[in-house]
MOPAC internal coordinates of N, CA, C and O (Angstrom, degrees):
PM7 1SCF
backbone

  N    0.0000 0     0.00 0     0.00 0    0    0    0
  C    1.4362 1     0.00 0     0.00 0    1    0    0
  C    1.5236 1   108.04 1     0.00 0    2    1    0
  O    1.2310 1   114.84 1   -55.87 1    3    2    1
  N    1.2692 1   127.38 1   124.13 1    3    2    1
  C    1.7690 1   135.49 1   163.73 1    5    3    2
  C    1.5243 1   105.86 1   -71.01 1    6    5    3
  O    1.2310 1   126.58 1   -49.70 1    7    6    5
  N    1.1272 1   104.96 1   130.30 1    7    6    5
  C    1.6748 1   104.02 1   161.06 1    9    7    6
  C    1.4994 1    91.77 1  -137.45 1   10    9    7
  O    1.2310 1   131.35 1     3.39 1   11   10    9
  N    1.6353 1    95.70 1  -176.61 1   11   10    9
  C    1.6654 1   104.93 1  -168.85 1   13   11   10
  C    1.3839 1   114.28 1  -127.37 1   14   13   11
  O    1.2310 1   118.23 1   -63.27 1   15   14   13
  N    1.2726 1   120.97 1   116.73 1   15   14   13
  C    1.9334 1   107.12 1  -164.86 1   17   15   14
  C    1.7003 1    89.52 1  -128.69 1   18   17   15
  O    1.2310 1   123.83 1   -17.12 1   19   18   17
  N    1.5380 1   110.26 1   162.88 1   19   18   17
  C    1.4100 1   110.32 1   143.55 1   21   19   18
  C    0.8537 1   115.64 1  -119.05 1   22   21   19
  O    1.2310 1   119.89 1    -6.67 1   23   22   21
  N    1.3574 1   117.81 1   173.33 1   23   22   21
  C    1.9383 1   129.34 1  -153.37 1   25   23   22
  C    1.8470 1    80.84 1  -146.43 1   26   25   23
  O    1.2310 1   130.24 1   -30.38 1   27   26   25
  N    1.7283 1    97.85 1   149.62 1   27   26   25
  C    1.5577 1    96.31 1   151.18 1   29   27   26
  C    2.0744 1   116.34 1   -65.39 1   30   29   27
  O    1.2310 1   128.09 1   -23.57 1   31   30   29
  N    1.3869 1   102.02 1   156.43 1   31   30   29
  C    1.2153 1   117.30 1  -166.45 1   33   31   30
  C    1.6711 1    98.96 1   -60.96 1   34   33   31
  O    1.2310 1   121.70 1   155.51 1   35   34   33
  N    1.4824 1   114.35 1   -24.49 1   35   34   33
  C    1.9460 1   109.51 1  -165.59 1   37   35   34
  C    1.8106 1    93.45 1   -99.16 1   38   37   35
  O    1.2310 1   122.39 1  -179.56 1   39   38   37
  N    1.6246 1   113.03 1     0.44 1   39   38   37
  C    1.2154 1    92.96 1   169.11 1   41   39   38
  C    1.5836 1   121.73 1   -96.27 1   42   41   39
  O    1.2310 1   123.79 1   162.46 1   43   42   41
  N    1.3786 1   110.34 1   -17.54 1   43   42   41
  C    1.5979 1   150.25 1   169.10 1   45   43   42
  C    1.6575 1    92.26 1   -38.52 1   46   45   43
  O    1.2310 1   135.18 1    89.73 1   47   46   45
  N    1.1684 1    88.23 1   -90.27 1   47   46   45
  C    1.5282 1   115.37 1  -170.38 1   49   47   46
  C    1.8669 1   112.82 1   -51.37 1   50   49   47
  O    1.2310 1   125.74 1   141.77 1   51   50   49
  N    1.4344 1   106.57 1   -38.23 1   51   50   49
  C    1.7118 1   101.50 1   156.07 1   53   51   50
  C    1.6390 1   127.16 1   -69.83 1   54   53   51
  O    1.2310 1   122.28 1   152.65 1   55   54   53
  N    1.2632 1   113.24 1   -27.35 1   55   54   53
  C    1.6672 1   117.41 1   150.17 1   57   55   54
  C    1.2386 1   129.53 1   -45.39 1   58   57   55
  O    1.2310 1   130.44 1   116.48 1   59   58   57
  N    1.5759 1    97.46 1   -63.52 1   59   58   57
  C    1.6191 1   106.57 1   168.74 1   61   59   58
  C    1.4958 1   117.78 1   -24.99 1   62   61   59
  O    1.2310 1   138.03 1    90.61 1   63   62   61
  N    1.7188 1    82.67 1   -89.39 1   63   62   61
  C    1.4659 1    96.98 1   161.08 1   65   63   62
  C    1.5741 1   140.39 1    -6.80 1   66   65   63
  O    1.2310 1   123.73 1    99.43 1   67   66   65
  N    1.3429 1   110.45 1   -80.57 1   67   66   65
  C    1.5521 1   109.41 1   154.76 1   69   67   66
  C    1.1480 1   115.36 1   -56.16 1   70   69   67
  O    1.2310 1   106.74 1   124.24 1   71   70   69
  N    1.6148 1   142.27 1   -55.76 1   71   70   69
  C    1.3948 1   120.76 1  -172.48 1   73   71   70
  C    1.6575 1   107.66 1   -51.51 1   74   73   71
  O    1.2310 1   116.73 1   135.67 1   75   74   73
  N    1.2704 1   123.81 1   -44.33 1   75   74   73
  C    1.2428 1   105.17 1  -158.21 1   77   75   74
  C    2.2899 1   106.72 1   -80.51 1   78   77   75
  O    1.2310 1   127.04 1   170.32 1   79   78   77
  N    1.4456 1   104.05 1    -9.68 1   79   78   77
  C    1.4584 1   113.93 1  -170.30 1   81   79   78
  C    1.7854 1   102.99 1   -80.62 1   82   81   79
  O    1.2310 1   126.88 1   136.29 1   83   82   81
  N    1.9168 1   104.38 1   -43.71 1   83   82   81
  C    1.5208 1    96.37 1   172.55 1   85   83   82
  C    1.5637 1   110.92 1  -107.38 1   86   85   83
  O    1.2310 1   113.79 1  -137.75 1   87   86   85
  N    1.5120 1   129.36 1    42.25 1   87   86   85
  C    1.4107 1   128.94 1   167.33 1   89   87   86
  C    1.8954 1    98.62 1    55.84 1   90   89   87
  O    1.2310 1   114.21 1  -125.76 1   91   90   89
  N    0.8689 1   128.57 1    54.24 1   91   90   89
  C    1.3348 1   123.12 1   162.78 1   93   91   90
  C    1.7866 1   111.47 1  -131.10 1   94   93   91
  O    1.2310 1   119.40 1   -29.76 1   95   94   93
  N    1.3121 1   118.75 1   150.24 1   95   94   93
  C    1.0826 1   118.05 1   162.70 1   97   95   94
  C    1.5119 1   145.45 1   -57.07 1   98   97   95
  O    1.2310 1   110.20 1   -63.45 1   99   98   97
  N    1.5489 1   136.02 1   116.55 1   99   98   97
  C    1.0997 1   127.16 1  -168.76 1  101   99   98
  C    1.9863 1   105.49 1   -21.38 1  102  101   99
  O    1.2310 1   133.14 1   114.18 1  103  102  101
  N    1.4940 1    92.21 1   -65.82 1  103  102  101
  C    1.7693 1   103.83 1  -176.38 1  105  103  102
  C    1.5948 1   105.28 1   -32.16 1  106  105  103
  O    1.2310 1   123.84 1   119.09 1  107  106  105
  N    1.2509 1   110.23 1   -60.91 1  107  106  105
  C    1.4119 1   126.94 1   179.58 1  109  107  106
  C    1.9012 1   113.11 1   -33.98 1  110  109  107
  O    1.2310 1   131.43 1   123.53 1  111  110  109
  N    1.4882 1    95.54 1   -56.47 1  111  110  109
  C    1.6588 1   101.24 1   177.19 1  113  111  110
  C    1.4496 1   120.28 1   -55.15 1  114  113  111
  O    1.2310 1   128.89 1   132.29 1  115  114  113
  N    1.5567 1   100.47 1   -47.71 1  115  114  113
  C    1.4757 1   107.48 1  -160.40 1  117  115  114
  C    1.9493 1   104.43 1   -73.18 1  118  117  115
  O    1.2310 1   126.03 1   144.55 1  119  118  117
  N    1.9397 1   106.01 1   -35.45 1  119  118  117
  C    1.5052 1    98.08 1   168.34 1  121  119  118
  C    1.0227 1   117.07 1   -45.26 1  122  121  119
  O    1.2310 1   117.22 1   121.35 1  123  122  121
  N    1.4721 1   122.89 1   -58.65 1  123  122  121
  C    1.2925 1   137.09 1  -157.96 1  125  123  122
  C    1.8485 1   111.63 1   -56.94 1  126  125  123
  O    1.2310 1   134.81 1   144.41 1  127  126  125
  N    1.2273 1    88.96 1   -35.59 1  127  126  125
  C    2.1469 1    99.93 1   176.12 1  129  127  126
  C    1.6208 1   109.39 1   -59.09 1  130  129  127
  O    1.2310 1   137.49 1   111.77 1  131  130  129
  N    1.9989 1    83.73 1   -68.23 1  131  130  129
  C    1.9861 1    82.75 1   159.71 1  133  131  130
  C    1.3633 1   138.67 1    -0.97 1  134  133  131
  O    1.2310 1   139.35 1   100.44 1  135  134  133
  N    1.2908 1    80.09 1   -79.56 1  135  134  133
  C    1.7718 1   109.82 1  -149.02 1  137  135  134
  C    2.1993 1    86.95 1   -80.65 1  138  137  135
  O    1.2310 1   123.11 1   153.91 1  139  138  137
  N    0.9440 1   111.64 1   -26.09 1  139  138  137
  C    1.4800 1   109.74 1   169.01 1  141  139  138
  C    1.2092 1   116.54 1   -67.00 1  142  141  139
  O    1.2310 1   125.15 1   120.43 1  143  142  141
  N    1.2648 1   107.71 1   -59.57 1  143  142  141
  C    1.5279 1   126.02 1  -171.72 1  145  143  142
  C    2.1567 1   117.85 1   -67.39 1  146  145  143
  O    1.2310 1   138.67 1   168.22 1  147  146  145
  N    1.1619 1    81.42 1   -11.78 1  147  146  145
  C    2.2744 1   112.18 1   168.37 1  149  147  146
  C    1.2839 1    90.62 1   -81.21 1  150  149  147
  O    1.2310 1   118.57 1   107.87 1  151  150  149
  N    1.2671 1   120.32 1   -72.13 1  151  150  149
  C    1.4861 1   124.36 1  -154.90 1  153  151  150
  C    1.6515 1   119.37 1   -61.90 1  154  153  151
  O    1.2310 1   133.59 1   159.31 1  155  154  153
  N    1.5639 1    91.33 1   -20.69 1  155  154  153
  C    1.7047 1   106.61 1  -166.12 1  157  155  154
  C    2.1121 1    95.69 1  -105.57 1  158  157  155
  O    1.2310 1   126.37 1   178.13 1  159  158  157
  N    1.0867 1   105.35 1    -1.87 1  159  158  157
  C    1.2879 1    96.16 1  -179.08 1  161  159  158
  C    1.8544 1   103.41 1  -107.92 1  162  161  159
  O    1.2310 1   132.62 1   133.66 1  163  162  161
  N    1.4986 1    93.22 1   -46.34 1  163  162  161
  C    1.9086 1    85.37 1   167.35 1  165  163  162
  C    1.9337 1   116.08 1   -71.74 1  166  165  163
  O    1.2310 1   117.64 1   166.52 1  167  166  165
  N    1.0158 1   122.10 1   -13.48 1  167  166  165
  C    1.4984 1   119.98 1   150.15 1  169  167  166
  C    1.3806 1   122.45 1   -37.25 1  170  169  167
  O    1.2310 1   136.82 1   117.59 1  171  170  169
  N    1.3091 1    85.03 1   -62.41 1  171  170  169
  C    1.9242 1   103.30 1  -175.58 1  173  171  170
  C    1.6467 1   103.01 1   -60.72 1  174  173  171
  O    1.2310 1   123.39 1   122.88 1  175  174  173
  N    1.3826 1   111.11 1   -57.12 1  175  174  173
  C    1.3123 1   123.21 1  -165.57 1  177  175  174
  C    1.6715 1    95.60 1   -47.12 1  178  177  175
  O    1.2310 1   125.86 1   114.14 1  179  178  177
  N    1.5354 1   106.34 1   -65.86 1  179  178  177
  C    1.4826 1   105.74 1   168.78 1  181  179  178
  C    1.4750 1   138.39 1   -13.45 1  182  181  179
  O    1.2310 1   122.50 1   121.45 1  183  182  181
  N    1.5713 1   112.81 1   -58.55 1  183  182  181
  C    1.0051 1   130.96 1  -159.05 1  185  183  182
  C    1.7353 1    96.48 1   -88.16 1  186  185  183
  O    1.2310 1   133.18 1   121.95 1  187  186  185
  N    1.4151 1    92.14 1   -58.05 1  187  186  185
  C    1.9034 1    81.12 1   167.85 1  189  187  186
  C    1.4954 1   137.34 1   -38.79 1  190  189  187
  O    1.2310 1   131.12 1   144.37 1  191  190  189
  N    1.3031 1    96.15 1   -35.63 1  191  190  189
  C    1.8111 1   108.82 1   172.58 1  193  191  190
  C    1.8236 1   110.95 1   -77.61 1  194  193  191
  O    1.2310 1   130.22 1   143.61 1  195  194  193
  N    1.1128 1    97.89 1   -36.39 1  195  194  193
  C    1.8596 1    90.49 1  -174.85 1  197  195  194
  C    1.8573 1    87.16 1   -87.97 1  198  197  195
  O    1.2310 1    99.35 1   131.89 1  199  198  197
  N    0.9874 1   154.81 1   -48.11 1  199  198  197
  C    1.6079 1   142.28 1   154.93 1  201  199  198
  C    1.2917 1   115.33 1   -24.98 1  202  201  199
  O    1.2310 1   112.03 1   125.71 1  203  202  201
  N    1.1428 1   132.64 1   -54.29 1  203  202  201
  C    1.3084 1   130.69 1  -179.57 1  205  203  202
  C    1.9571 1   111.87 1   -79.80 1  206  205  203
  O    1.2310 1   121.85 1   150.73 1  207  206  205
  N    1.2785 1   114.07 1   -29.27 1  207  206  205
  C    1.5194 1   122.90 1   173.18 1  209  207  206
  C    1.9799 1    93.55 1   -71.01 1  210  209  207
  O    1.2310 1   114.77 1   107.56 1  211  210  209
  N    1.6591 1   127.51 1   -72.44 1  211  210  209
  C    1.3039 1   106.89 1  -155.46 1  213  211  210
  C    1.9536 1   104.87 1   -76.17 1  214  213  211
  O    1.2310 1   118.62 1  -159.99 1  215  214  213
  N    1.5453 1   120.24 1    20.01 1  215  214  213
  C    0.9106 1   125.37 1   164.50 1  217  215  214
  C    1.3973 1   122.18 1   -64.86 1  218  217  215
  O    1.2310 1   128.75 1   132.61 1  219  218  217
  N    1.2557 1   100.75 1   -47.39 1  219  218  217
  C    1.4622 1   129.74 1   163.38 1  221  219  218
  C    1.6697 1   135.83 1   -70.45 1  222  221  219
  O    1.2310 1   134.55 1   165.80 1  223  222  221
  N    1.0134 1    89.46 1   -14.20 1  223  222  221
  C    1.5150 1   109.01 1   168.87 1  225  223  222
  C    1.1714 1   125.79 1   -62.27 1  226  225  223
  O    1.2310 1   106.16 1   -19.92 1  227  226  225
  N    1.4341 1   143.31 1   160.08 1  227  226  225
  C    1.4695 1   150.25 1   155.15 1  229  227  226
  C    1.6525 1    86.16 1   -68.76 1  230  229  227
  O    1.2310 1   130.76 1   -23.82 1  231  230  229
  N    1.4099 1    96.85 1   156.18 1  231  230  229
  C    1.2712 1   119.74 1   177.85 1  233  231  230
  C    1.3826 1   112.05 1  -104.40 1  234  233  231
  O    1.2310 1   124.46 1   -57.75 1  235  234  233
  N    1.5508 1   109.05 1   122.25 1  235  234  233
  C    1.4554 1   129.02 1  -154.35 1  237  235  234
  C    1.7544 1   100.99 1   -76.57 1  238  237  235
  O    1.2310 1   123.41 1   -36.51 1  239  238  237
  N    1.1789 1   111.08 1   143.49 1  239  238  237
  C    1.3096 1   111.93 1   171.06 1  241  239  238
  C    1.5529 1   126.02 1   -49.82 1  242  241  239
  O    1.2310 1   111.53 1    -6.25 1  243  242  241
  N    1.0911 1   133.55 1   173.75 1  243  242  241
  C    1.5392 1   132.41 1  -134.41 1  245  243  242
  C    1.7844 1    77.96 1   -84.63 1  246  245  243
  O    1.2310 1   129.37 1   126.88 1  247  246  245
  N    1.2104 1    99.54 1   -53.12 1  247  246  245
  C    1.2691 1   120.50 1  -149.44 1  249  247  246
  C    1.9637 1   122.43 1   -51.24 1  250  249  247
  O    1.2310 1   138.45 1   135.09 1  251  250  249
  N    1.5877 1    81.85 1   -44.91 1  251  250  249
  C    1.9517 1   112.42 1   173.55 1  253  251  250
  C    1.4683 1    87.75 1   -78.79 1  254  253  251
  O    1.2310 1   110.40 1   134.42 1  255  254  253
  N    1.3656 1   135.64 1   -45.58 1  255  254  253
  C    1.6700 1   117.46 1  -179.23 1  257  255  254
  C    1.2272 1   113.56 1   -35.79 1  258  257  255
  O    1.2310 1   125.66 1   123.39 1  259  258  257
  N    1.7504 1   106.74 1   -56.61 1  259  258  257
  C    1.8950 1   113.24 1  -151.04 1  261  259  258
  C    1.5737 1    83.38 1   -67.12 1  262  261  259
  O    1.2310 1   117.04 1    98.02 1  263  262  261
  N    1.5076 1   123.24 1   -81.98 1  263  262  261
  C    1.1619 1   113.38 1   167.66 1  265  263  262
  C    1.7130 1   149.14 1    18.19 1  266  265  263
  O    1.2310 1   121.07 1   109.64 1  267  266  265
  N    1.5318 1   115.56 1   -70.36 1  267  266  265
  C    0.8270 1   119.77 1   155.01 1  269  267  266
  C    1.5120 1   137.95 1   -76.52 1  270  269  267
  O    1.2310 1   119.72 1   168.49 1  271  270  269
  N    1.7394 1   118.14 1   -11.51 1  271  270  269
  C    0.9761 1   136.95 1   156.36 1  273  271  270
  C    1.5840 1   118.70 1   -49.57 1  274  273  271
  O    1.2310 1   127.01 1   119.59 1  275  274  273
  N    1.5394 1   104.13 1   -60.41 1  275  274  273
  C    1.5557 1   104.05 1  -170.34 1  277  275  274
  C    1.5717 1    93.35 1  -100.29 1  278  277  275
  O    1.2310 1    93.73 1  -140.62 1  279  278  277
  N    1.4466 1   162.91 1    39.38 1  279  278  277
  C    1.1730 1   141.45 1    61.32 1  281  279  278
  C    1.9456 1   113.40 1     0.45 1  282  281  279
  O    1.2310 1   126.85 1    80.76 1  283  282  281
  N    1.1951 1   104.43 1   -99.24 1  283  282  281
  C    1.2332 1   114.31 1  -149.17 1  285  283  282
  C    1.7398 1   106.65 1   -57.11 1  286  285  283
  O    1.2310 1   128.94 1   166.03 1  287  286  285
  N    1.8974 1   100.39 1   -13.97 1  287  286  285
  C    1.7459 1    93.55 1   174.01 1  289  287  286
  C    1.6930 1   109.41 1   -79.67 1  290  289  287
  O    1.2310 1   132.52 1   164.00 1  291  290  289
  N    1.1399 1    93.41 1   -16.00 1  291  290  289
  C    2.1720 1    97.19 1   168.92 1  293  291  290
  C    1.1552 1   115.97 1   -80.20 1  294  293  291
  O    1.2310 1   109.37 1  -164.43 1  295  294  293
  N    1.2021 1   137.54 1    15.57 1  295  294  293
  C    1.6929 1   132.01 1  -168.56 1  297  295  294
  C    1.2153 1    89.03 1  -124.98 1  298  297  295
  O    1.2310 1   111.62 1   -30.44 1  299  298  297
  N    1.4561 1   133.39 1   149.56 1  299  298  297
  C    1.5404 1   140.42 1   158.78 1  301  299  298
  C    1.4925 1   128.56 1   -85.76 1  302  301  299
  O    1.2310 1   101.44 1  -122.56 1  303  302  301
  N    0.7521 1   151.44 1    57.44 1  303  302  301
  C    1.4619 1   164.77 1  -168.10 1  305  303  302
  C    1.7048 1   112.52 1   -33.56 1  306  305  303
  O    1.2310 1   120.10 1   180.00 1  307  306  305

């Protein structure tokens, strides 16, 4: 699908730039920001909803705390 956006001119020209430095298409760059900038906003969105849910929560014993702490420091996000 084509659509039609404007960008400032020094962000233009830093696209360029990379498309033509790693052989990819302007189109190519700007998906690629997209589709990052989706992924990095429903992340957030994510995290806001389970923040505001264990906000609300009973507070887990000492024990399931440490627990789920060093769990969730082994997972990559």
């Amino acid at each position: 699908m084509k659509i039609a956006i404007s960008v400032p001119d020094n962000l233009s020209q830093a696209v360029d730039h990379y498309a033509e430095r790693t052989g990819v298409s302007r189109s190519e760059v700007y998906a690629r920001a997209v589709h990052r900038l989706l992924e990095t906003l429903e992340a957030e969105e994510s995290l806001r909803r389970f923040n505001e849910i264990y906000a609300e929560a009973t507070p887990a014993a000492p024990a399931l705390t440490a627990a789920a702490r060093v769990t969730f420091e082994r997972n990559e996000w």
